[in-house]
C-alpha positions as CSV (number, residue, x, y, z in Angstrom):
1,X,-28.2,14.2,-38.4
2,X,-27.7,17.4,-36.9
3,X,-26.8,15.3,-33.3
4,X,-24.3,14.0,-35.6
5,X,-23.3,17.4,-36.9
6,X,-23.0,18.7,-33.4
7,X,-20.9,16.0,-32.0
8,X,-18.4,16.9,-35.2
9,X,-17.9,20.4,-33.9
10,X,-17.8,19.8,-30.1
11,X,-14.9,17.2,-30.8
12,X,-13.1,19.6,-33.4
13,X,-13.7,22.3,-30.4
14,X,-12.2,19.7,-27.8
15,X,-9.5,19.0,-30.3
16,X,-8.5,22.3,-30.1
17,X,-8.7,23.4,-26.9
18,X,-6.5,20.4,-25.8
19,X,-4.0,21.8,-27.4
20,X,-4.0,25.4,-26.9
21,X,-5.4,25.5,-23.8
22,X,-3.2,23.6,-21.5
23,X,0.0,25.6,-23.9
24,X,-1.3,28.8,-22.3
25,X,-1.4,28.0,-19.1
26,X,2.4,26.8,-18.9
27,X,4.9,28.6,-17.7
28,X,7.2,28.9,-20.5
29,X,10.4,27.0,-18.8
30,X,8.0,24.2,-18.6
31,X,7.5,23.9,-22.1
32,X,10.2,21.4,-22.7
33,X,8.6,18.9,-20.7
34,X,6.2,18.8,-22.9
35,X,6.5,15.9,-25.8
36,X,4.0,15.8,-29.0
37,X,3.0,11.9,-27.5
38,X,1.9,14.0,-24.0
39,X,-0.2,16.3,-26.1
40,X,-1.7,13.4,-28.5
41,X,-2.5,11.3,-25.8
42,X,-4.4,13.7,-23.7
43,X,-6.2,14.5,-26.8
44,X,-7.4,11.2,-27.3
45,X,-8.4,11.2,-23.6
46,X,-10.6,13.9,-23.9
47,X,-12.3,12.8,-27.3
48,X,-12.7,9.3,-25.3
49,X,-14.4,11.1,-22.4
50,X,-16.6,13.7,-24.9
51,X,-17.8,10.2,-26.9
52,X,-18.8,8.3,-23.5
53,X,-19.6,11.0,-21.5
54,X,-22.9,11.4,-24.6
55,X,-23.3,7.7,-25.2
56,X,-23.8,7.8,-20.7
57,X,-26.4,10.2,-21.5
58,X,-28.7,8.3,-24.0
59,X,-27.7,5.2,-22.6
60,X,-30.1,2.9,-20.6
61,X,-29.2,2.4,-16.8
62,X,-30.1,2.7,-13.4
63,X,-29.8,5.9,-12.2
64,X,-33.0,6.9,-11.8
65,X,-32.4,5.3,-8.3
66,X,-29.5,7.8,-7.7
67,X,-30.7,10.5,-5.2
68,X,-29.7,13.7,-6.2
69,X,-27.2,16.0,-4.0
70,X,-30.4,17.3,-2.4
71,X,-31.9,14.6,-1.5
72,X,-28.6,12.5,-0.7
73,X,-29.2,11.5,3.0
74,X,-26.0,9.3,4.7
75,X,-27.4,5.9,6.1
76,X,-24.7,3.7,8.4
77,X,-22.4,6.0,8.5
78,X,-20.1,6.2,11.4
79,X,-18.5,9.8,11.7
80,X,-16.5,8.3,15.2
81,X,-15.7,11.5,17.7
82,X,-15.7,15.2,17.2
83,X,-13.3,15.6,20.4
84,X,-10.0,14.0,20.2
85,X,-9.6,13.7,24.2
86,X,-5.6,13.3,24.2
87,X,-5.7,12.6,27.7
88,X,-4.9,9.2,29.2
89,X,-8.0,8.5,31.8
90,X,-7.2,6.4,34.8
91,X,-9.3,4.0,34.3
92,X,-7.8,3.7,30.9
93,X,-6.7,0.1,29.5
94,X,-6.1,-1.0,25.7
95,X,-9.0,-3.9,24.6
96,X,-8.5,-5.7,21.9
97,X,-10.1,-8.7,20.2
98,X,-9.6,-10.8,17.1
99,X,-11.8,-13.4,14.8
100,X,-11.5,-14.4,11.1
101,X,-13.0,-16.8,9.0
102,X,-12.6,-18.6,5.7
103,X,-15.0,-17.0,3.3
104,X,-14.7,-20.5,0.7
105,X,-16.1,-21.9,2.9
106,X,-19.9,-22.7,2.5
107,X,-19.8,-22.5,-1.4
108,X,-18.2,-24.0,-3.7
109,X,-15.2,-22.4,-5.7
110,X,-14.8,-24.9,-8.2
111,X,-18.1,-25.2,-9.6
112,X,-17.8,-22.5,-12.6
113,X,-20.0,-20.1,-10.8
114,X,-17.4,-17.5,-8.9
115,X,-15.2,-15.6,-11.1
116,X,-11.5,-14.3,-10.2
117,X,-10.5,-10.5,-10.0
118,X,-7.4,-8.9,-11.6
119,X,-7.8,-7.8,-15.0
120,X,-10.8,-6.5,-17.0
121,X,-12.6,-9.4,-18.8
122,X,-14.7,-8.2,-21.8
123,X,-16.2,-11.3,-22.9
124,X,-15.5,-14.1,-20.8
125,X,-14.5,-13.9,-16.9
126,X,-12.3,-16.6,-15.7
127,X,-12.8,-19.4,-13.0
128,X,-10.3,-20.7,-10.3
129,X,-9.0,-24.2,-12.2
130,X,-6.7,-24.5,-8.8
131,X,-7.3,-23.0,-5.2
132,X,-3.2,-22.6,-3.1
133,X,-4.5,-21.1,-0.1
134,X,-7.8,-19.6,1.7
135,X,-9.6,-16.3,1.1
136,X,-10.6,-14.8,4.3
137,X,-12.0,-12.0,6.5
138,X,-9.7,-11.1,9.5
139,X,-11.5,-8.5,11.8
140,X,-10.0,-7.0,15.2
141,X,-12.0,-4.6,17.1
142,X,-10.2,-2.3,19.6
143,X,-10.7,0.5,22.7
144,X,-9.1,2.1,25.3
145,X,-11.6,0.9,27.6
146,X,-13.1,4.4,28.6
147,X,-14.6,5.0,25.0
148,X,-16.3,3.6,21.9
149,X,-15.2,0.8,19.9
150,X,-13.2,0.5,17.0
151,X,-13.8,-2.2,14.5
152,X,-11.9,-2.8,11.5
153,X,-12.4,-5.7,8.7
154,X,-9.7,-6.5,6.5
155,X,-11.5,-9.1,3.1
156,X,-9.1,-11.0,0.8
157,X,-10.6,-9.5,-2.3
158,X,-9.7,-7.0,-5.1
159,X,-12.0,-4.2,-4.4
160,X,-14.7,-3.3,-1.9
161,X,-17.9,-0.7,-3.0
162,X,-18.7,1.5,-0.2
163,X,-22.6,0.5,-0.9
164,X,-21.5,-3.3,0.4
165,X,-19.6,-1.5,3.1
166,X,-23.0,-0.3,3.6
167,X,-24.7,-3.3,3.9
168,X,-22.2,-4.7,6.1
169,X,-22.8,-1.4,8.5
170,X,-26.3,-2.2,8.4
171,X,-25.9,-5.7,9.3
172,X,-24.3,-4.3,12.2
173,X,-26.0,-1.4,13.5
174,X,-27.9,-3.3,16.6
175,X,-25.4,-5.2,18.0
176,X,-23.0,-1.8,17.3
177,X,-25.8,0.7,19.2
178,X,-26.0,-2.4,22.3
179,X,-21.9,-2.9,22.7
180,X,-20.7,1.0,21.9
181,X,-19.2,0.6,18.6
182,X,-18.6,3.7,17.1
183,X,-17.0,3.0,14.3
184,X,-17.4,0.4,11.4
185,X,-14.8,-0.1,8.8
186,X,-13.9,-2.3,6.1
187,X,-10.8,-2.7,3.9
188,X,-9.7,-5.1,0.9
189,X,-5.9,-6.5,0.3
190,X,-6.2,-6.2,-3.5
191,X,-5.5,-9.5,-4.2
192,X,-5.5,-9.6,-7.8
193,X,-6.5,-13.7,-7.5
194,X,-9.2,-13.9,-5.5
195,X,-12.6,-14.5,-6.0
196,X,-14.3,-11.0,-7.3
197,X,-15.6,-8.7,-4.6
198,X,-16.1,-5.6,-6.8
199,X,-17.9,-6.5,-10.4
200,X,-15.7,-5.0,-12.4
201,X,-14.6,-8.5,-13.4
202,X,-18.0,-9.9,-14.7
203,X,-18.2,-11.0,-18.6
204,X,-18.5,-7.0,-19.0
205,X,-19.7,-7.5,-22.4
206,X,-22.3,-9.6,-21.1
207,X,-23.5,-7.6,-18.7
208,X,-23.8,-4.3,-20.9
209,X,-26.1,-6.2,-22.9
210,X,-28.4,-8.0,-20.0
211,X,-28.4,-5.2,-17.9
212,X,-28.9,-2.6,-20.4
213,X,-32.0,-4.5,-21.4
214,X,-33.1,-5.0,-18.4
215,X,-33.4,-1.5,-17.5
216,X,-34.6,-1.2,-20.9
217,X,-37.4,-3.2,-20.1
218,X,-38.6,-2.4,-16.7
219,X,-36.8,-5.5,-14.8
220,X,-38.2,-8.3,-17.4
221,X,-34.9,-9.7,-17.1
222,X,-33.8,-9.5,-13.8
223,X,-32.6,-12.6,-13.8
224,X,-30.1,-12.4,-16.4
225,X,-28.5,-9.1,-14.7
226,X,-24.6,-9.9,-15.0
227,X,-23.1,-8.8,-11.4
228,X,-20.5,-10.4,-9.0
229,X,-21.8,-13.5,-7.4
230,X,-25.0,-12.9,-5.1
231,X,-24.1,-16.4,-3.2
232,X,-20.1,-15.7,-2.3
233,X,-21.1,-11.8,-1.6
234,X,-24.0,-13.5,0.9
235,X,-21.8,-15.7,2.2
236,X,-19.1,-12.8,2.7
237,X,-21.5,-10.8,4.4
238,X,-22.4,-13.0,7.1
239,X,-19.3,-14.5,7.5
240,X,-17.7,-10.9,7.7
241,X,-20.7,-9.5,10.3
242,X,-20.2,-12.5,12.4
243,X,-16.2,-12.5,12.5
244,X,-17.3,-8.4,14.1
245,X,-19.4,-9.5,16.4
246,X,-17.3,-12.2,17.8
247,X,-13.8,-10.2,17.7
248,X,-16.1,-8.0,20.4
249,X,-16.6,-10.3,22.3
250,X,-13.5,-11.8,22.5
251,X,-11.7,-8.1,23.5
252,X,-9.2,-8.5,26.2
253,X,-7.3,-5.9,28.3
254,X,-4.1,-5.9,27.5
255,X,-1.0,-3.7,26.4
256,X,-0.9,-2.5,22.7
257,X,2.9,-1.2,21.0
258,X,4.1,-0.1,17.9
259,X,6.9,-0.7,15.5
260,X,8.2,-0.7,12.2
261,X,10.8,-2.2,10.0
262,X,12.4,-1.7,6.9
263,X,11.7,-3.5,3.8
264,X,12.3,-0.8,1.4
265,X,14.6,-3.9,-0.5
266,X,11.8,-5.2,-0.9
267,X,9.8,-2.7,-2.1
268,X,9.4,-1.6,-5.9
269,X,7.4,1.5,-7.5
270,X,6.4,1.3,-11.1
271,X,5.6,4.6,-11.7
272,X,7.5,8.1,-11.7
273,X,8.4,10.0,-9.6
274,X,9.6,7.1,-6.9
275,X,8.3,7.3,-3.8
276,X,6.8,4.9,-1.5
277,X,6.6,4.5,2.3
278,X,9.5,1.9,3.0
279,X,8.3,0.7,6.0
280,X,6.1,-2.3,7.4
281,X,4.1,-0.9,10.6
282,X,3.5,-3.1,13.3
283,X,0.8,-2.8,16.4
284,X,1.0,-5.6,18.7
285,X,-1.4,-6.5,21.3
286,X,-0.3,-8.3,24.4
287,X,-3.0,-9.9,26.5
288,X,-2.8,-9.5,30.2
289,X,-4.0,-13.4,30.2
290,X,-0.8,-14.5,28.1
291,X,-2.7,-15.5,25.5
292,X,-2.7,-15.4,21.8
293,X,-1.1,-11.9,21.0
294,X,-2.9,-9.7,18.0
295,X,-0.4,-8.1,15.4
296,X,-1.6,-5.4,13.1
297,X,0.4,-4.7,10.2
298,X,0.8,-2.1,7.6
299,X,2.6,-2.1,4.3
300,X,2.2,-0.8,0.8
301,X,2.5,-3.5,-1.8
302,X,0.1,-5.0,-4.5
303,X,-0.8,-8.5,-4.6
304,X,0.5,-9.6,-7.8
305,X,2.2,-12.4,-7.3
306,X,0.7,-14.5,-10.2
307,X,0.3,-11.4,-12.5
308,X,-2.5,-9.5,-13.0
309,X,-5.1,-12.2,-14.6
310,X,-4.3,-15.9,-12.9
311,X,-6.4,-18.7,-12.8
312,X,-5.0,-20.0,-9.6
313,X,-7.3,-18.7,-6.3
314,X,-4.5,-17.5,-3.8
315,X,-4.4,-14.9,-1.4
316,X,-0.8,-14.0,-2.2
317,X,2.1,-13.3,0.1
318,X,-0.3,-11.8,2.9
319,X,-1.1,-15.1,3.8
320,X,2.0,-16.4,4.2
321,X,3.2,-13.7,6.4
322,X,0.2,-15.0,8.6
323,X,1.1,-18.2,8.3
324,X,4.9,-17.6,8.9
325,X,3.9,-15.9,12.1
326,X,1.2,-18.1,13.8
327,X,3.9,-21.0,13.0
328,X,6.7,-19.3,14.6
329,X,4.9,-16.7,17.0
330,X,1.5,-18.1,17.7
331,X,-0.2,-14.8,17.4
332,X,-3.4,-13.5,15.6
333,X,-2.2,-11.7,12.2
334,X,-4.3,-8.5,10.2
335,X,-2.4,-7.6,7.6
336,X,-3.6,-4.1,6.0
337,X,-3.1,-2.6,2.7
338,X,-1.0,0.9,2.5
339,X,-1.3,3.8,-0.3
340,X,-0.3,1.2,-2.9
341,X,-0.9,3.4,-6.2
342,X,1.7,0.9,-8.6
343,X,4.2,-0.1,-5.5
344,X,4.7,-3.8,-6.6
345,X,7.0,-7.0,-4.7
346,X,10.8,-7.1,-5.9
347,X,11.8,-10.6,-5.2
348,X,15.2,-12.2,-3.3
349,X,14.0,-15.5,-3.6
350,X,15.4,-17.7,-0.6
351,X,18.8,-19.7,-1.0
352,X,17.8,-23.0,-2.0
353,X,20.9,-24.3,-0.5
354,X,20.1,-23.2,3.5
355,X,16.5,-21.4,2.5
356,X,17.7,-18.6,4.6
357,X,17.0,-14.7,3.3
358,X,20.1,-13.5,1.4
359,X,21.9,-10.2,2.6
360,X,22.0,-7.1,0.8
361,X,25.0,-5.0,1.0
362,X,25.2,-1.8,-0.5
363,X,28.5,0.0,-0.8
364,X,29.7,3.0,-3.8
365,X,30.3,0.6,-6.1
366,X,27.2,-1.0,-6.5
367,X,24.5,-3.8,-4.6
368,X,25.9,-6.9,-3.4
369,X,23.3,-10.0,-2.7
370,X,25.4,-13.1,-0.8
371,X,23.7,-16.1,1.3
372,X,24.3,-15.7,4.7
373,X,26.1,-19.0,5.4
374,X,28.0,-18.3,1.8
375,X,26.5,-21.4,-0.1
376,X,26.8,-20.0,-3.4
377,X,28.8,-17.1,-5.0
378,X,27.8,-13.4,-4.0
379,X,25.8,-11.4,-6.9
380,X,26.9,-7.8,-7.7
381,X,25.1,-5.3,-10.0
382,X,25.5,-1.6,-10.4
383,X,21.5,-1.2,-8.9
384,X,19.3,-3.0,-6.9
385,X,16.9,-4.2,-9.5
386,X,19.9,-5.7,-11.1
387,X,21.1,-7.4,-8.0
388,X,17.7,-9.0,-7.7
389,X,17.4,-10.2,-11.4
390,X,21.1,-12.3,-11.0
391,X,20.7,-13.1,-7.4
392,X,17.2,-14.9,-8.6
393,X,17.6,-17.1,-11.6
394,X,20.6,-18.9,-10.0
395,X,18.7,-19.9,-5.9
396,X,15.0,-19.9,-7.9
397,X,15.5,-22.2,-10.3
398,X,12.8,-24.8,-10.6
399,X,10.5,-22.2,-7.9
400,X,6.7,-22.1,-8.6
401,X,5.3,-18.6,-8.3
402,X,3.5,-19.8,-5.8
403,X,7.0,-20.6,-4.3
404,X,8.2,-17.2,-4.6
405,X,5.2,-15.7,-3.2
406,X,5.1,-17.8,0.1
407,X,8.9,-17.1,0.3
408,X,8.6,-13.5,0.3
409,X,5.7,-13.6,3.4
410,X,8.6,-15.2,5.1
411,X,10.8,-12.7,4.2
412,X,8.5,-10.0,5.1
413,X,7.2,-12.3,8.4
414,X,11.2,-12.4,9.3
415,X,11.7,-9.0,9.2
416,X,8.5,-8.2,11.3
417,X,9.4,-10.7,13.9
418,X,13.2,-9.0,14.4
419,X,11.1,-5.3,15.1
420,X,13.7,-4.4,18.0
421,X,12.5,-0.9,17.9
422,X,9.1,-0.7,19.6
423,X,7.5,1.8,21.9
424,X,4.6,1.3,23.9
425,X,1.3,3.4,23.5
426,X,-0.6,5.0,26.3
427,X,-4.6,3.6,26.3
428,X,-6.0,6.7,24.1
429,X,-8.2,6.3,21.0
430,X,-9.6,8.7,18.8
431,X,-11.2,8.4,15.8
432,X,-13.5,10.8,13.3
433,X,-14.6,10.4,9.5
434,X,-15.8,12.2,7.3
435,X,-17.9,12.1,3.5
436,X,-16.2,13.4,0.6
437,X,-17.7,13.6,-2.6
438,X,-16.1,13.0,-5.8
439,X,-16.5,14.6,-9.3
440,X,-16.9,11.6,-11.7
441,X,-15.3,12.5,-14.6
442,X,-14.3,8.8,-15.9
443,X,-17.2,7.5,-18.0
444,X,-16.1,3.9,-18.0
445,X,-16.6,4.0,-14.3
446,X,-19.8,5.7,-14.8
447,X,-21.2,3.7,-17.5
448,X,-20.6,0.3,-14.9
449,X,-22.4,2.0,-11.8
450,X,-25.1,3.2,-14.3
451,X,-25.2,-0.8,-15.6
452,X,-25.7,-2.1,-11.5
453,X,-21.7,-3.3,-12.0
454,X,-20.5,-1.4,-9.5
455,X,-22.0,-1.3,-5.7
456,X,-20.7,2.6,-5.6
457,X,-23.0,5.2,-4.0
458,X,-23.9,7.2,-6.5
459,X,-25.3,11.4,-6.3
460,X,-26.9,12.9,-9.3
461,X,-26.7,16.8,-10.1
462,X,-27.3,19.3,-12.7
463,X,-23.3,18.8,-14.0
464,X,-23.4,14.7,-14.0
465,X,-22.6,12.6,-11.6
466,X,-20.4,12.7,-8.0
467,X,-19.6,9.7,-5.9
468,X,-20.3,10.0,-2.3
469,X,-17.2,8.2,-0.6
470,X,-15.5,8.9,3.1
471,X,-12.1,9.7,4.5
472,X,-11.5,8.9,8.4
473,X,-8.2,9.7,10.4
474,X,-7.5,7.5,14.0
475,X,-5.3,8.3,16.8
476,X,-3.4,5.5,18.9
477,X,-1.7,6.8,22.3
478,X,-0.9,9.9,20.3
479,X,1.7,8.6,19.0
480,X,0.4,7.1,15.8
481,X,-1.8,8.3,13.5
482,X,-3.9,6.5,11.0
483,X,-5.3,7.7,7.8
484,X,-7.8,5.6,6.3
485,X,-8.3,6.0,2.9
486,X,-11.0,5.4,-0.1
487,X,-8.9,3.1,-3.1
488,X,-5.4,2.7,-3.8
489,X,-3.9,6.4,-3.1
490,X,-0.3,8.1,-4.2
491,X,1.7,7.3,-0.7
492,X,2.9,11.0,-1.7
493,X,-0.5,12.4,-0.9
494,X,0.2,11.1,3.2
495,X,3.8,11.3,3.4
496,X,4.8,13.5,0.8
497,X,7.2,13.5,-2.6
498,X,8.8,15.3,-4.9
499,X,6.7,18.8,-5.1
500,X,7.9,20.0,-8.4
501,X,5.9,19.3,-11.4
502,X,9.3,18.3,-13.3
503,X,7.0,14.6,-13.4
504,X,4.1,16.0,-14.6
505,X,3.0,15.4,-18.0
506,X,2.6,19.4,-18.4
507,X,4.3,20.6,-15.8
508,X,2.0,21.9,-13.2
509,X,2.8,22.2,-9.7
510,X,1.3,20.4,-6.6
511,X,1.0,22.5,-4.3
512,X,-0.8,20.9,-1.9
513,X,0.8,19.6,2.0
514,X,1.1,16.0,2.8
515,X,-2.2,14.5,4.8
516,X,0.7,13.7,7.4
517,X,1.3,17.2,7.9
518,X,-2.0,17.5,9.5
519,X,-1.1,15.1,12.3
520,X,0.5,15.7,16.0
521,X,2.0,12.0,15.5
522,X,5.4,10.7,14.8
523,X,4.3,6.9,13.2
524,X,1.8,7.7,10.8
525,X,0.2,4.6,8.6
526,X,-2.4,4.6,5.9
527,X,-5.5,2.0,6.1
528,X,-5.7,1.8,2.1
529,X,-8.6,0.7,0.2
530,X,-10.7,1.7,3.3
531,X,-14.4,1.8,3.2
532,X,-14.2,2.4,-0.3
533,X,-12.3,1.0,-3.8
534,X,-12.6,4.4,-5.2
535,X,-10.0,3.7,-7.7
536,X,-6.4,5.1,-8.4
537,X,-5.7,8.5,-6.7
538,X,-3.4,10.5,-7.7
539,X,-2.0,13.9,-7.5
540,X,-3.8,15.8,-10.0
541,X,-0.7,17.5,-11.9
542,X,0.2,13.3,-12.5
543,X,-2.8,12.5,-14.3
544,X,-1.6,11.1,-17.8
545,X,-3.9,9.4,-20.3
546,X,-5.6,6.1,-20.4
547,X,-4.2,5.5,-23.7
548,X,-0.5,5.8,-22.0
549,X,-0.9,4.3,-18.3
550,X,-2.2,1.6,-16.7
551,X,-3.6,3.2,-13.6
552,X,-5.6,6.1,-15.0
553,X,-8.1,3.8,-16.3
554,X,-9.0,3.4,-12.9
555,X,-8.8,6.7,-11.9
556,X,-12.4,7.7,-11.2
557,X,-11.7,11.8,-10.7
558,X,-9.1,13.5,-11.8
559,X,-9.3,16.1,-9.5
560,X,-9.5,13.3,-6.6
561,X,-5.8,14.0,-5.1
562,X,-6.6,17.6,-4.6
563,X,-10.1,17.0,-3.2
564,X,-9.0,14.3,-0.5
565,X,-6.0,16.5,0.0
566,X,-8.5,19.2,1.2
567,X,-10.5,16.8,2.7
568,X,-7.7,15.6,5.2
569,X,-6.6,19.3,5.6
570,X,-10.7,20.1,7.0
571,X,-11.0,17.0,9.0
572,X,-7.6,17.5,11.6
573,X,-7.8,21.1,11.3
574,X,-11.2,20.4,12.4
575,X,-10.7,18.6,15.8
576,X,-11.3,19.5,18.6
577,X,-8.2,18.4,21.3
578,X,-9.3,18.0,25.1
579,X,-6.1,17.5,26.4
């Protein structure tokens, strides 16, 4: 009873400090910002949090296998250089080598047993009824010949824990001490209809109650444990160490430039204040040999082409950029995930008449979308979005989604093939990384790593709970830098936004500089979902309310923008430059 009692007052206490306190610290020409729904909402929030941050606290889980901040010791992890040596040696020559490999095959997809990402599935998780495409690992390992080696993994998957990114790492470690590799990383594509390779889209109902009791217990049920599939995650493992080892040793000397295009068009963010990076980053190797080339390419977009909770396996409009590419170009694709946060596709489906990309023309008046060869009647709308929406109904009609989706890889493929604008980088690679740890202050998240959901490398302390995760920050012929980056970050936290807090729910400033600040480069790209899932980060003064938005549910800390913004601040202030 008087547990009961207590947890009466602490939430009238919460109650009303979530609404006084947050009043005093405004400035007063802020206060009009401010709505009653704001106010209620974050009130909820922090009831939510006070109820599941005490049911974490009785509840029955596996953290006594957490070490504590003490005794937290890193294991596999690669912290690259401490010297950025800017200089390009003599003897200097870019090496680069590709492998990939289909990660269905060797199980069976079908068979009721592997269970799709995309959406949270409380009781029941759902199965692929139809497979479109492939779901792969793509790996390409690169050096400028004088130093270490570079190898990055890019998985078809929705989200990647950094304690499989472990076991990957360890996989790895003998051949990577024999061949120089000194550094190991691995990314997802967020697919939101691939097979899982995260947990959070178990039966999560189901495994509350199995692997509550079998902590309960003492491991009587192991077997029952509810977790993403043991054989695909197996299978991904060796299929993914391999494709590292064999990208190594198939590195070439060759000649390595970048580009970019603009696909802005193309580009849509869901969420206020609008800003994404419009570009689509392109590094292309060129053998000396002639033969296959390498392209690595950047852009910030979810894959969400069959909406968030499908049935249908595909590997969305990624794939079909590679495909549009080794048809037309015959080179090796890796196509890598941005800062994503809710930057979604906005379609101009191809004219059905010629099935050539439509032109966009925008003038004072408004956005004009016409065919090329003029098959049908120009479309003109006041904005883009509108453009798109009467362009589409009259060239898609009849067009599966799976349709759409393979015509905008084309679309994207097309405008990555036209890059006119390239420069060529000198043989110089530098890379460092760095831990960051996280305070946990989402108790959903919490409550899954407690329940062995979630792979995430968990610390204990006297406050709760932090999550040990890594930043890392890579050079290319000085001339590009490349921020690698734990989950699906604000773009505005690299590149910078609006700095005002005129978007945030109560008005608070940022405050803090753009990661890209930081860098000496020009071209600057983010390796999203790197080493980590990590969730949704955002600036801090945008936090709104699970109740209210869809990506704060996966927001693990809400103080994660302003820690990784410090944490990119310490790790380039921190190099040291040989030049």
């Amino acid at each position: 009873m008087s547990k009961k009692i207590l947890a009466v007052v602490l939430s009238l206490i919460l109650a009303f400090s979530v609404i006084t306190v947050p009043a005093s610290a405004l400035d007063v020409s802020a206060l009009g910002n401010i709505s009653i729904e704001n106010v209620f909402n974050s009130l909820i929030d922090r009831l939510l949090s006070f109820v599941l941050s005490y049911l974490n606290m009785v509840w029955p889980g596996y953290e006594d296998s957490w070490a504590t901040e003490e005794e937290y010791v890193p294991e596999n992890f690669y912290a690259g250089e401490e010297t950025f040596d800017k200089a390009v040696d003599p003897n200097a020559i870019w090496k680069v080598g590709y492998a990939g490999a289909s990660l269905l095959d060797g199980i069976e997809p079908m068979n009721g047993d592997f269970f799709l990402a995309g959406s949270l599935e409380p009781i029941m998780g759902r199965v692929p009824r139809s497979i479109l495409d492939d779901q792969r690992v793509r790996v390409f390992a690169i050096s400028d010949g004088v130093g270490g080696i570079v190898v990055n993994a890019v998985i078809d998957g929705f989200g990647f824990s950094r304690g499989d990114v472990m076991e990957i790492r360890s996989r790895m470690a003998e051949f990577a001490a024999e061949h120089n590799v000194i550094s190991i990383n691995v990314s997802v594509l967020h697919q939101h209809s691939c097979i899982d390779t995260l947990g959070m889209n178990v039966p999560l109902a189901q495994a509350l109650i199995f692997n509550t009791g079998n902590a309960a217990s003492g491991g009587i049920i192991e077997s029952m444990k509810v977790q993403k599939n043991e054989e695909f995650m197996e299978n991904l493992f060796q299929k993914t160490v391999l494709s590292m080892k064999k990208a190594v040793m198939n590195m070439k000397p060759g000649t390595l430039s970048y580009g970019s295009a603009d696909i802005g068009d193309y580009i849509r963010d869901k969420r206020d204040p609008q800003a994404f990076d419009p570009m689509i980053h392109r590094l292309r190797f060129s053998p000396i040999d002639g033969t296959n080339e390498t392209w690595i390419l950047e852009a910030a977009i979810h894959c969400t082409g069959l909406g968030a909770g499908p049935d249908e396996l595909t590997a969305d409009f990624p794939y079909y950029i590679e495909k549009a590419i080794r048809e037309e170009e015959g080179a090796n694709v890796v196509f890598v995930q941005g800062a994503e946060l809710a930057i979604g596709t906005r379609y101009f489906d191809l004219c059905v008449e010629c099935n050539e990309i439509p032109t966009i023309t925008k003038t004072e008046d408004g956005v004009t979308v016409s065919c090329p060869n003029r098959c049908t009647e120009a479309q003109t709308a006041k904005d883009l979005g509108e453009a798109a929406d009467k362009w589409n109904p009259i060239h898609a009609e009849g067009k599966t989604d799976i349709q759409r989706i393979s015509d905008y890889g084309y679309t994207l493929a097309t405008k990555v093939m036209g890059i006119t604008n390239e420069i060529q980088l000198d043989p110089v690679l530098n890379i460092k990384l760095q831990e960051v740890r996280l305070d946990v202050d989402n108790e959903i998240l919490t409550l899954a790593a407690k329940e062995d959901i979630l792979n995430a490398v968990i610390v204990k302390n006297d406050d709760g709970y932090k999550m040990v995760t890594e930043i890392g920050y890579m050079e290319l012929g000085n001339e590009v830098g490349i921020f690698l980056c734990p989950g699906e970050f604000d773009p505005m936290l690299i590149y910078g936004g609006p700095e005002s807090g005129s978007a945030s729910w109560f008005g608070d400033a940022w405050g803090y500089a753009p990661a890209k600040e930081f860098s000496t480069c020009d071209n600057i790209m983010a390796f999203g979902l790197c080493n980590d899932q990590g969730g949704y980060v955002l600036r801090d003064n945008e936090y709104h309310s699970i109740i209210g938005e869809n990506e704060e549910v996966n927001v693990l800390s809400r103080t994660a923008g302003s820690t990784f913004a410090n944490a990119y601040a310490e790790l380039l202030s921190s190099l040291d430059e040989a030049v």
